[in-house]
N, C-alpha and C positions, 0 to 999 in steps of 0.2 A: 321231474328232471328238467322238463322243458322250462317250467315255471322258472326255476331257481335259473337256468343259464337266461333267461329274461330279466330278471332281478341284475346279476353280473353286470350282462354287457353296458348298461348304462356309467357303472361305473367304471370301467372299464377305459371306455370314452371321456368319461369327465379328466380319469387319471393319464390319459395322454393328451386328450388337449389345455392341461394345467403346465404338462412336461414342453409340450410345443411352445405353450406361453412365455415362460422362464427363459427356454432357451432363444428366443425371437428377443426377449425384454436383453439379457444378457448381449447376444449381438448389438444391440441400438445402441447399450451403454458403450459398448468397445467401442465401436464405432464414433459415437459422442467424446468420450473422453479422448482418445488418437487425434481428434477433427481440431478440439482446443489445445490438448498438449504441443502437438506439431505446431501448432502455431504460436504457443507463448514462449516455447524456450527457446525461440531464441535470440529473443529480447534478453529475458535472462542470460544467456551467456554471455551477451555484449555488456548485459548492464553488471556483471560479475567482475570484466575486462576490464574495463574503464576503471571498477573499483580497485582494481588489484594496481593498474598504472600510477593512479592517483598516489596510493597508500607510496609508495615505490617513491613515483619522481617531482610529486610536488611536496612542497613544503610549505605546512600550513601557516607558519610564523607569519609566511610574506602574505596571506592573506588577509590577518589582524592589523597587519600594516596599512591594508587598501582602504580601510573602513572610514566611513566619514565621522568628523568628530562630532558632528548633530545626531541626537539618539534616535530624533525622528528618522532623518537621513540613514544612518545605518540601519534601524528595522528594517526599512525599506529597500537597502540594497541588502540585507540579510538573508530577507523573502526572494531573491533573483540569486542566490551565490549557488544555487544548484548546476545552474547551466555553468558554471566554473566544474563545481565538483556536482557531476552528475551520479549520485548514487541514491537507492533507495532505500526503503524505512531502516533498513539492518546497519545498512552501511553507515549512512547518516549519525547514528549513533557513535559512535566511536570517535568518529571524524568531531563532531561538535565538542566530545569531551576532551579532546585535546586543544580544540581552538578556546575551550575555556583555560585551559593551562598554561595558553598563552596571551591569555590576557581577552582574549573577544569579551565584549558585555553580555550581562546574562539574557537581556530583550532579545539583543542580536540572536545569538544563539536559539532563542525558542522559534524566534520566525524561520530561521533558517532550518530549525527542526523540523518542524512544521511542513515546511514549502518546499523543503528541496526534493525530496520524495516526488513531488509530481511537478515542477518547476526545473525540470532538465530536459534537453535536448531527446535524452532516448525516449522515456516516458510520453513526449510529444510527438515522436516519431511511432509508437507504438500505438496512442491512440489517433493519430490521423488513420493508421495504416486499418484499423476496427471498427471508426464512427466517418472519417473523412472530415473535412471543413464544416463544421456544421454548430450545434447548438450544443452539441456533447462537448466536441473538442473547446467551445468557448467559457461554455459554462462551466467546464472543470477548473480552469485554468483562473477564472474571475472569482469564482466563490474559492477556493484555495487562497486565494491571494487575499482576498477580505479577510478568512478563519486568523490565517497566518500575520498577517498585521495585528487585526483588532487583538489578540493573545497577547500578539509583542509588546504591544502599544498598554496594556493592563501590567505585564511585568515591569514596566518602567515605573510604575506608580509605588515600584519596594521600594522602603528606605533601605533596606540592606540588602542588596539584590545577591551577594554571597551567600548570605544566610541559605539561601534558597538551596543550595547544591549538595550535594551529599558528599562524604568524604570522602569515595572516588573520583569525583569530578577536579575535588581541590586539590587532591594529592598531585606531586612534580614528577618528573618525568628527566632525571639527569640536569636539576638544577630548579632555583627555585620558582615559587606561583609567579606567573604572568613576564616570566623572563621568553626575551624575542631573541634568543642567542638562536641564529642558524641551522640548522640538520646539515652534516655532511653531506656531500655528491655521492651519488655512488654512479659507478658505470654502465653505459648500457648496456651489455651484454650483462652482468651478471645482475643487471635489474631488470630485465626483460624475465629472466629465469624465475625469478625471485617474485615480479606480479602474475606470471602465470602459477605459481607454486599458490599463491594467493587468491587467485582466480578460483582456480578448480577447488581447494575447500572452499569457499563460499560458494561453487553453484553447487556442490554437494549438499551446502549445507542448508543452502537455499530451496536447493530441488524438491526436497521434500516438503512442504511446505506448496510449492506448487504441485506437485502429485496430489496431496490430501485436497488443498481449494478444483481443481479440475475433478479428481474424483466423486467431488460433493455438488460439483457444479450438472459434470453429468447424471449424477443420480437423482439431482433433483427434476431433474427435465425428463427422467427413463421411468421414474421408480414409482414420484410425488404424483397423484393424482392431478392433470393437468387444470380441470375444472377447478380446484382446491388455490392452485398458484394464479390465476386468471382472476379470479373473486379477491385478491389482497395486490394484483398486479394492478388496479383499474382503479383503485381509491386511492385518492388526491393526498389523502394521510398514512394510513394503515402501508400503504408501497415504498412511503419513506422510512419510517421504523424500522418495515423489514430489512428493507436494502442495507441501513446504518447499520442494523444489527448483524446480517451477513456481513459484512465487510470488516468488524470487527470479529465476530469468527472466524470467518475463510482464515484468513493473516495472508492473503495472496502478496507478493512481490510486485512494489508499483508498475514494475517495467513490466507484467507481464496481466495485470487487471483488468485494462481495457480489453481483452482478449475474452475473459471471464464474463465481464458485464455487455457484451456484447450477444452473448449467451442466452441472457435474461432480459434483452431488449427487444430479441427476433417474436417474428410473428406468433409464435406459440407460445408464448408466456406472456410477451405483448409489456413488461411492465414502464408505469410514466417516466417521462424524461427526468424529470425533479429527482425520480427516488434512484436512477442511473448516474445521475450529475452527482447525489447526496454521497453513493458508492464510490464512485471514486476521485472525487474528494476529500470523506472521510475516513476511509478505507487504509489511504497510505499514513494518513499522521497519527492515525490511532487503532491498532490492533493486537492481539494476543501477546502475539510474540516482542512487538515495539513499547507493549506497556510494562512486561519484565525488564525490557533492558535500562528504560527511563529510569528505573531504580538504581542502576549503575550511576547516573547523573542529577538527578535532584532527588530531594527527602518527599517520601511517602506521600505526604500531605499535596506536594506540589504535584505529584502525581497523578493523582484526583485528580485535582483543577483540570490537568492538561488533557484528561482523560473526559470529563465531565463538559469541560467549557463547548470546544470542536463538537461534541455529540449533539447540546442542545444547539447552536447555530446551525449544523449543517441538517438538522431538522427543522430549525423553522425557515430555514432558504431554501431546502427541497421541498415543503409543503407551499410556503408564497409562489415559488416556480409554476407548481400543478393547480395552484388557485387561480395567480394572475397575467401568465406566461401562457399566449399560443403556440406552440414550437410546430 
C-alpha cells in the first residue's frame, strides 16, 4: 500500500504543477492581449471616424480634379493623397474604386493603393506613439514610398491601362465612366449621423480582425517557445520572411500595426529592424483581407502582380536594411 501511494504521489504533483502551468500561461496571455488591445483600438476607432467623415462630406470628383496632368507628377502626388483621405487598407479600397469611376488614372490609383494605408496622418501618429522618431518611424514611411511609386511607375508602362480593371471598378455610379458631375451637399447634422452609422460598422467590422491579429500576436509571445522565435528573430534574412509573412496573415488594421510590431520588436523576441520595417510596410498594402477585396477592382492576373511585386521588394529592402544598415 505504501508502495503504490509512492508511485501516486509523483503524479499527483506532475498533475498539478501542469494545472498551475496553464493557468500562469493563461493569465500572461490575458494580460498580453488587454496590454496591445487597449492600445490599438483606439487608433482604430479614430481611423473608422475619419473614414466614415470622408465617405460623408468629401467628395471625391474634386480630387481627380487636383491631379497633375504629368503621370509622373500624379503618381507621385497619388503616393501622398492619404494624408487627404486618411483611411486604411479596408477603406482605401472602396474609395480608389470610385476615384477610378471618376476618371483618376490607373497608376495613380495603385500608388495611392498602395501608400495611403500607411501615408496618413493617424497611422504616423500611431507609429510615433509605438517606435518614437527613430529608424522605424523613417523607414516605414521611405520604403512605402519607394514600393508605392516604383508599382505605379510599372502600371504606366500599360498600353491600356483600363484593360487592367475589373468590371466593378468600370461600372458607373449614377452616370457615365469618368464623369466629374458633383455629389450633392448634404447636411451636417444629418451627415454627422450618417458617418457615425458608418463609423461603427466598420470598427465592427474592422474589430475583429484586430481581436484575431492581437490574439495571435499574444499567443505567440505566451504559448510559442521563446527560444524557437529568437533563433528566426536574429537572422538578417529568415526575420524578413517571417515578418512579410505575418503581416500578410495577421490582416492587422494599419492604424493599429505599429502597436503589434512593437510586440515583436521588445526585448524578448528581440526581432531586426529590417524585418519590423518589412512588417509594416508590407503589411498595410498587402494582406488577407485587402487581396479579396483587390478582386473587387482589377482582374485576377493584376492581382498577383500587386500581391507578388510589394512581397519581393519589401524583402529585398528588409534584408539590404539587416545587411547594410546599423540602426
Amino acid at each position: 500500500m505504501a508502495h503504490r501511494r509512492d508511485t501516486i504521489a509523483p503524479i499527483i504533483q506532475c498533475e498539478r504543477a501542469v494545472r498551475v502551468d496553464i493557468s500562469t500561461q493563461l493569465s500572461l496571455f490575458s494580460t498580453r492581449f488587454l496590454g496591445i488591445f487597449i492600445e490599438a483600438v483606439s487608433f482604430l476607432l479614430l481611423g473608422t471616424l475619419v473614414s466614415g467623415l470622408i465617405e460623408v462630406f468629401i467628395r471625391k470628383e474634386d480630387v481627380a480634379r487636383m491631379m497633375p496632368k504629368n503621370p509622373f507628377a500624379a503618381i507621385v502626388a497619388g503616393s501622398f493623397l492619404g494624408f487627404l483621405f486618411p483611411v486604411c487598407e479596408c477603406g482605401v479600397v472602396p474609395v480608389t474604386r470610385r476615384l477610378y469611376q471618376k476618371g483618376l488614372p490607373v497608376a495613380v490609383g495603385v500608388a495611392f493603393l498602395l501608400a495611403a494605408p500607411v501615408m496618413n496622418p493617424i497611422v504616423l501618429a500611431s507609429t510615433y506613439a509605438a517606435f518614437g522618431f527613430g529608424p522605424v518611424l523613417v523607414g516605414r514611411y521611405v520604403v512605402t514610398l519607394i514600393m508605392a511609386l516604383a508599382v505605379g511607375f510599372l502600371f504606366t508602362l500599360s498600353r491600356g491601362p483600363q484593360q487592367l480593371l475589373s468590371v466593378n471598378a468600370l461600372s458607373t455610379v449614377g452616370g457615365a465612366a469618368g464623369s466629374l458631375t458633383p455629389a450633392p451637399r448634404i447636411a451636417l447634422i444629418p451627415g454627422l449621423m450618417q458617418a457615425i452609422r458608418l463609423a461603427s460598422g466598420e470598427f465592427f467590422d474592422m474589430g475583429r480582425y484586430l481581436v484575431f491579429g492581437t490574439a495571435l500576436a499574444a499567443g505567440l509571445q505566451t504559448f510559442v517557445a521563446q527560444e524557437a522565435l529568437r533563433s528566426v528573430a536574429t537572422q538578417p534574412v529568415l526575420s524578413v520572411v517571417a515578418m512579410a509573412s505575418l503581416a500578410f496573415l495577421l490582416s492587422v488594421c494599419s492604424t493599429t500595426d505599429a502597436i503589434l510590431a512593437l510586440s515583436f520588436a521588445n526585448p524578448v523576441n528581440g526581432f531586426t529592424t529590417g524585418s519590423i520595417i518589412t512588417f509594416l510596410s508590407f503589411g498595410p498594402m498587402v494582406d488577407i483581407k485587402s487581396t479579396l477585396m483587390y478582386l473587387g477592382v482589377f482582374k485576377p492576373k493584376i492581382v498577383l502582380y500587386m500581391v507578388i511585386l510589394p512581397f519581393l521588394m519589401s524583402i529585398l529592402i528588409g534584408v539590404f536594411l539587416n545587411l547594410n544598415v546599423r540602426f
